[in-house]
C-alpha positions in Angstrom: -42.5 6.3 6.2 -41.8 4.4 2.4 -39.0 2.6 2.9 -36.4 0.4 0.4 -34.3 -2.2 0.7 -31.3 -4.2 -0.8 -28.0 -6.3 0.0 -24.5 -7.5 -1.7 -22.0 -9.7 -1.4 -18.3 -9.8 -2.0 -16.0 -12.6 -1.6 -12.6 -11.1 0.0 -9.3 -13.1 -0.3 -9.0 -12.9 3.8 -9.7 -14.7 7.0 -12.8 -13.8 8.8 -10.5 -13.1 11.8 -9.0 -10.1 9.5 -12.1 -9.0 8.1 -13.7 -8.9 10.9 -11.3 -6.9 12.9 -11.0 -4.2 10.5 -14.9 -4.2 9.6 -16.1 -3.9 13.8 -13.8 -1.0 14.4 -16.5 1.9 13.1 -13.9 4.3 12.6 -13.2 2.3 9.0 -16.4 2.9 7.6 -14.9 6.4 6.8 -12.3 4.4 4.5 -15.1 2.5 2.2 -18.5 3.7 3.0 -18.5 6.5 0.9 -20.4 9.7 2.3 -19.2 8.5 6.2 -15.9 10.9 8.0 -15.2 11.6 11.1 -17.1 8.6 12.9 -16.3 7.1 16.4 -17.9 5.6 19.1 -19.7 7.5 21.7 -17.3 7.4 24.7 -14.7 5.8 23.4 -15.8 2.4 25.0 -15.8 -1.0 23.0 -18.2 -1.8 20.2 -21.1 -3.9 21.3 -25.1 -4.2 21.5 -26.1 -0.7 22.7 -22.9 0.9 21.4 -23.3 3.9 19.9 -21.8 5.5 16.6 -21.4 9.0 15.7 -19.7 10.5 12.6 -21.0 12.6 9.4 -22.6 11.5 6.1 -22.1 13.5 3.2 -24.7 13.4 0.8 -26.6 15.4 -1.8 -24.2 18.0 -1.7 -24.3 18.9 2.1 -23.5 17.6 5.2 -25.2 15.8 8.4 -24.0 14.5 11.9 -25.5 10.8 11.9 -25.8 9.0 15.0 -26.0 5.0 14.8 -27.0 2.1 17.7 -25.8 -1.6 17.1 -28.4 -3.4 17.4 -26.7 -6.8 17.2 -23.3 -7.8 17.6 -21.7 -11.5 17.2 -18.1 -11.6 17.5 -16.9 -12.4 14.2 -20.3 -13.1 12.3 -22.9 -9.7 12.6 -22.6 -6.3 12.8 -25.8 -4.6 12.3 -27.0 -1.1 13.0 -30.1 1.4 13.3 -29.8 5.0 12.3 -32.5 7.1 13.8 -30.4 10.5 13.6 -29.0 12.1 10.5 -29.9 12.7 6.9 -32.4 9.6 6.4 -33.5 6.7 8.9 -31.5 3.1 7.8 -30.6 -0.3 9.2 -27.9 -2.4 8.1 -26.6 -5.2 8.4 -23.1 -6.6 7.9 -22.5 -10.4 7.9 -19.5 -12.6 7.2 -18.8 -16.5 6.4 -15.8 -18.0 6.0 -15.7 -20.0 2.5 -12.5 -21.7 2.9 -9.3 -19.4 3.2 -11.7 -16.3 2.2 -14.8 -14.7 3.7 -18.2 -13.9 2.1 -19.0 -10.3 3.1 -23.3 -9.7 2.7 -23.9 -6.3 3.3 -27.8 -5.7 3.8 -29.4 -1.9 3.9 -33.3 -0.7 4.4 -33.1 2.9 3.9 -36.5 5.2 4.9 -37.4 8.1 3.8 -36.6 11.5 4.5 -38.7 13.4 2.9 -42.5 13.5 1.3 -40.2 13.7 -2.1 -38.8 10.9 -1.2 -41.4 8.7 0.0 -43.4 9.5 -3.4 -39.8 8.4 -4.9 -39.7 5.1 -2.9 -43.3 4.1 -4.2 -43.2 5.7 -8.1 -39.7 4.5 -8.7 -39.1 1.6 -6.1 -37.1 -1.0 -8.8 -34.8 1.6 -9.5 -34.6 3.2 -6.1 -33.7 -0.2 -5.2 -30.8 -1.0 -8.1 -28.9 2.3 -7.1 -29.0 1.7 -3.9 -27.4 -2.2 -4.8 -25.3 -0.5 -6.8 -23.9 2.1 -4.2 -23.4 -1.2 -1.7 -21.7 -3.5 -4.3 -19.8 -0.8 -4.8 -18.8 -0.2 -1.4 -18.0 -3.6 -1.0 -15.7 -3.6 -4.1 -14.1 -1.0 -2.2 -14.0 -2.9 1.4 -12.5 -6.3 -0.9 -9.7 -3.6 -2.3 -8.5 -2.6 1.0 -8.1 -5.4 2.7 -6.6 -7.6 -0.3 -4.3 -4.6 -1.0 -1.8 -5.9 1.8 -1.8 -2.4 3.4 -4.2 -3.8 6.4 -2.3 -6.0 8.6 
C-alpha cells in the first residue's frame, strides 16, 4: 500500500479546555470534517484508547460506513485515530497547545491507498496528492476555528 501524508495548524481564539471538549466528543467531526455524518461511538461508552468510532464518509460521489480505533488519547493534548474500515485506510492525529488565552490546533493525516489507481496516483503525483490533501485539512481547520469562535459552542 502507497501511502501520503500531511498536517495543519490553526490558532483558535479559545481555551484548550473548550477546544478540547468539543474536538474529543466524535460526534462533532460531522460539523467540520467534511465527508463525516452520522458518527458515534460504538456502545455509547466514553472516548478513550481502544474506543471505537463509527459513522459514514462521503466521498467521490458515494457513500461508505467507516469504522475508526483511537489509538492514543491524552486528556486535553492528543486525539489520534486508525481507520482500517471504510473507503481508504488513514491515521490521524489531532493535537492541541495552549498559546496564551488561545490554542494551536495541528491536525496530522497519512491517508493509504485504496485502490491500484490510487497507489499509481500516490507515487506519479505525490507533491500534489500531498497539497490537496493540506488543503482539504487547513481547510477543515478553518472550519473547526469558525465554530468554536462563532460563540454558538458554549
Amino acid at each position: 500500500m502507497v501511502s501520503i501524508a500531511t498536517s495543519g495548524s490553526v490558532t483558535i481564539a479559545r481555551d484548550t479546555a473548550d477546544v478540547w471538549a468539543y474536538v474529543s466528543d466524535v460526534t462533532n467531526q460531522d460539523h467540520w470534517v467534511d465527508g463525516m455524518s452520522d458518527s458515534e461511538i460504538v456502545g455509547n461508552g466514553s472516548i478513550g484508547r481502544g474506543t471505537q468510532i463509527r459513522g459514514t464518509y462521503t466521498y467521490g460521489g458515494g457513500s461508505a460506513p467507516v469504522l475508526m480505533t483511537v489509538t492514543e488519547f491524552r486528556e486535553g493534548k492528543r486525539l489520534a485515530i486508525d481507520a482500517s474500515e471504510g473507503p481508504f485506510p488513514f491515521s490521524g492525529l489531532l493535537s492541541l497547545e495552549q498559546a496564551g488565552g488561545e490554542t494551536v490546533v495541528t491536525n496530522s493525516m497519512t491517508a493509504g491507498s485504496d485502490h491500484i489507481v490510487t497507489s499509481i496516483m500516490f507515487t506519479l503525483l505525490r507533491p500534489v496528492m500531498e497539497m490537496m490533501m493540506g488543503r482539504q485539512l487547513r481547510k477543515e481547520l478553518r472550519q473547526l476555528k469558525d465554530i468554536l469562535e462563532s460563540g454558538g459552542v458554549e
